[in-house]
PyMOL commands that place a pseudoatom at each C-alpha (Angstrom):
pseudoatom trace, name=CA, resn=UNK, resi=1, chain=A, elem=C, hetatm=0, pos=[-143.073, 17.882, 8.722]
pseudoatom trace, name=CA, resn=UNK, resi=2, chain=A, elem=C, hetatm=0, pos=[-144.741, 15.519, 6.452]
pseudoatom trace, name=CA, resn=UNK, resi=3, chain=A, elem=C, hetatm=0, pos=[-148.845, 16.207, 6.048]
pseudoatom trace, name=CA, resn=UNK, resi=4, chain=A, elem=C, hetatm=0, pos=[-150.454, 13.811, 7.575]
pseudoatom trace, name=CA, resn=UNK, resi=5, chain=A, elem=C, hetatm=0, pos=[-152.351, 15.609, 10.689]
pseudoatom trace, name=CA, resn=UNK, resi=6, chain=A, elem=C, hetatm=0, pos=[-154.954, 17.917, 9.682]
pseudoatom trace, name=CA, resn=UNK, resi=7, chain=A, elem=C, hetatm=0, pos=[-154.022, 19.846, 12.909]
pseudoatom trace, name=CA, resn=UNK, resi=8, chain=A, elem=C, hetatm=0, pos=[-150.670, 20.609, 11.162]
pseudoatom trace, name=CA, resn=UNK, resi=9, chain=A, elem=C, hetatm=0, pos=[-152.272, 22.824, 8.106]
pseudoatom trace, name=CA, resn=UNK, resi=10, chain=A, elem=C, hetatm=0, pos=[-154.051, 26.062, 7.812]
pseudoatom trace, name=CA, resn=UNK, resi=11, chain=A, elem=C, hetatm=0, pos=[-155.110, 28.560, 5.031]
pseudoatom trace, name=CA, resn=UNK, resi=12, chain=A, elem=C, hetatm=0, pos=[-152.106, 30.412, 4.273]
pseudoatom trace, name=CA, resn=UNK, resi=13, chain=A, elem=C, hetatm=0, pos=[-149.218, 27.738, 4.842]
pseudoatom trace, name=CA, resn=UNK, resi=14, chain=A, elem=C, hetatm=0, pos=[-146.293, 26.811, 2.082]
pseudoatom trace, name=CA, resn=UNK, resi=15, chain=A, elem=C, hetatm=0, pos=[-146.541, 22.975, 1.399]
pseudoatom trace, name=CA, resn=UNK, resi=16, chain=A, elem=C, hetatm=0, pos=[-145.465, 20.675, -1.451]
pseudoatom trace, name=CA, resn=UNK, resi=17, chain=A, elem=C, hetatm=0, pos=[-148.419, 18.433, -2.715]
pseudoatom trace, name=CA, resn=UNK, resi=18, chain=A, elem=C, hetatm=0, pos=[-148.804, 15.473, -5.189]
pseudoatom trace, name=CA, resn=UNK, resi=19, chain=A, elem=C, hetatm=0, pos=[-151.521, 16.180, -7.591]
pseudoatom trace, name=CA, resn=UNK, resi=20, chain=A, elem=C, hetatm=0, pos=[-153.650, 13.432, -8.445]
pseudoatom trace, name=CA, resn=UNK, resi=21, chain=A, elem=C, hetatm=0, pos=[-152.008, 13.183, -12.360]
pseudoatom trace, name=CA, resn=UNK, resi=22, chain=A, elem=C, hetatm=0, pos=[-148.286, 12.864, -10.565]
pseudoatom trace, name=CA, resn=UNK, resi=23, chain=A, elem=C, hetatm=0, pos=[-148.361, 9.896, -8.237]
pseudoatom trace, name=CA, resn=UNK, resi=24, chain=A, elem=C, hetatm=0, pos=[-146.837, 7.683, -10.416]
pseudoatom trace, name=CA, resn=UNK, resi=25, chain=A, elem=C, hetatm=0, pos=[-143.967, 10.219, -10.648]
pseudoatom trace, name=CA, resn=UNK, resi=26, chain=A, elem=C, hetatm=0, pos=[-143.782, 11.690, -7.515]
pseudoatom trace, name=CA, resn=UNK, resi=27, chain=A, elem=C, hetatm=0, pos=[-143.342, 15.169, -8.910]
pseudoatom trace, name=CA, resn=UNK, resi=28, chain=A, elem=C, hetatm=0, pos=[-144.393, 17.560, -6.454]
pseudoatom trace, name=CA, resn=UNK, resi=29, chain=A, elem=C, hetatm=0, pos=[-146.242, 21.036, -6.784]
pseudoatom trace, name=CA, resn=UNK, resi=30, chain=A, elem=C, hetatm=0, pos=[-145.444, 24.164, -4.122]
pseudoatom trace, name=CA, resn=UNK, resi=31, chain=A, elem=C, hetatm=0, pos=[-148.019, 26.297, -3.425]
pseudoatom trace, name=CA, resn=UNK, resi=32, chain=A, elem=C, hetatm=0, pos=[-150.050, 28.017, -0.416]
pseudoatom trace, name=CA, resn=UNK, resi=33, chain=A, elem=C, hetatm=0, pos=[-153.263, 26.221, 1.098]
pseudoatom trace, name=CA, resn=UNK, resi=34, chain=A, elem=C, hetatm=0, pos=[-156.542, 28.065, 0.337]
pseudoatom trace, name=CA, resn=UNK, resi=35, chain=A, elem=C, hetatm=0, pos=[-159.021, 25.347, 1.683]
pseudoatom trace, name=CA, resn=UNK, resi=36, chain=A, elem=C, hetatm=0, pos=[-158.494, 21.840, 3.806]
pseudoatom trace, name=CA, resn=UNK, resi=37, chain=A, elem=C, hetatm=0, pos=[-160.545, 19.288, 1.722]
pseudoatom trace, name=CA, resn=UNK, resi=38, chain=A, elem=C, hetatm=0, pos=[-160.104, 15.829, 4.213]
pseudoatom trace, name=CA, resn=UNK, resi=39, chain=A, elem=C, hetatm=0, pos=[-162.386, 15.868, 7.060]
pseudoatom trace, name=CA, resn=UNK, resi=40, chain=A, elem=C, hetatm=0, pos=[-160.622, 13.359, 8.866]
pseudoatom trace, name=CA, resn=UNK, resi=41, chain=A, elem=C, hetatm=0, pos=[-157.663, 14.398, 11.932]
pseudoatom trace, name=CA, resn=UNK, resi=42, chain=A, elem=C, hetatm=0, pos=[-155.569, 12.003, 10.118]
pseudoatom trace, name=CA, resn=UNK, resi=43, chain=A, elem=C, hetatm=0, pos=[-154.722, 10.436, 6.182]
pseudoatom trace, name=CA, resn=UNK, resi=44, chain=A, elem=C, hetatm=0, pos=[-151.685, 8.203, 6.085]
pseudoatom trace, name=CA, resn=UNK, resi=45, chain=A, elem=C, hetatm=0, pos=[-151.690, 9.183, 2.503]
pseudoatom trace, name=CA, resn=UNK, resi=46, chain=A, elem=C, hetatm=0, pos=[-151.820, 12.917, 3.018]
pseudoatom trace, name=CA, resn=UNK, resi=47, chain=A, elem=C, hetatm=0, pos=[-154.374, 15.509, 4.058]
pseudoatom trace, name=CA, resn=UNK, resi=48, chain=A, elem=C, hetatm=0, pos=[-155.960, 16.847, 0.703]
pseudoatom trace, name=CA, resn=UNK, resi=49, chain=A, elem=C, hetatm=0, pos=[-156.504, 20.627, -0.038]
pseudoatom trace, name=CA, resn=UNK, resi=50, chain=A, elem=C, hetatm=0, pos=[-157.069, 23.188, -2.798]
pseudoatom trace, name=CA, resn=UNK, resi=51, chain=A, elem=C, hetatm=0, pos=[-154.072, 25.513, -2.991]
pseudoatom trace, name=CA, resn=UNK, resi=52, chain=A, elem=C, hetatm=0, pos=[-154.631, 29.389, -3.516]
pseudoatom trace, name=CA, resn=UNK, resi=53, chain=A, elem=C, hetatm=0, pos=[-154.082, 28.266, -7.693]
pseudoatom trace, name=CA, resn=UNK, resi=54, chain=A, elem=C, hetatm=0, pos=[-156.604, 25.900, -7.552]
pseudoatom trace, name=CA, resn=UNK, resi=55, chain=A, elem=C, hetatm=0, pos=[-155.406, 22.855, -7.890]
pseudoatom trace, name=CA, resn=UNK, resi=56, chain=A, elem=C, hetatm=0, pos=[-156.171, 19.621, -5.765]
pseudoatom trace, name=CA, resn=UNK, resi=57, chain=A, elem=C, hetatm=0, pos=[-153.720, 17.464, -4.172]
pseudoatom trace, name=CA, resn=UNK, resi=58, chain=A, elem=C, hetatm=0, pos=[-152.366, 15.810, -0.677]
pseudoatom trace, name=CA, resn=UNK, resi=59, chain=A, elem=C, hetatm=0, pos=[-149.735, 17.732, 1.008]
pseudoatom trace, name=CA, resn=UNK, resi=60, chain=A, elem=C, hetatm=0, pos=[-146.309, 15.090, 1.714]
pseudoatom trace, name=CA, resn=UNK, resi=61, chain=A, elem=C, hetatm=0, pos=[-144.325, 18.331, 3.340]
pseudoatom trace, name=CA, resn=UNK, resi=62, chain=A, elem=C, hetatm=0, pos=[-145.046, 21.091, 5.338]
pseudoatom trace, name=CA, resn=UNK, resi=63, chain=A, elem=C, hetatm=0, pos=[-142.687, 24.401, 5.313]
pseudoatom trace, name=CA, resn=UNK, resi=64, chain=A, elem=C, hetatm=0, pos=[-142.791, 26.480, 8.268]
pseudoatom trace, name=CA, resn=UNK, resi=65, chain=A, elem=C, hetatm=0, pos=[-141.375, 29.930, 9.028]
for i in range(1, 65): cmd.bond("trace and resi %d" % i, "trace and resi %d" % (i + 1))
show_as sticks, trace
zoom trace
């Protein structure tokens, strides 16, 4: 599932995100979402959150159980 819909993401899920210093790349970072950061229902780029580490980035893929 890719991370557009904020409906899609909640505190406590496993997603890959891009952090802002790896677009270019594409190198992604795993992690588990602490806070939801986009207001918005929707970003075609990504909804952006703060993993449980701290760091800042929009989710491209979702992993669910």
């Amino acid at each position: 599932m890719n991370g557009q819909n904020r409906n899609d993401i909640y505190p406590g899920l496993e997603v890959d995100i891009i952090l802002k210093k790896d677009q270019r790349s594409g190198k992604r970072t795993r992690g588990v979402v602490k806070d939801l950061l986009t207001s918005s229902a929707f970003h075609s780029r990504g909804i952006k959150v703060r993993l449980e580490d701290g760091q800042v980035g929009r989710v491209i893929e979702v992993f669910e159980d």
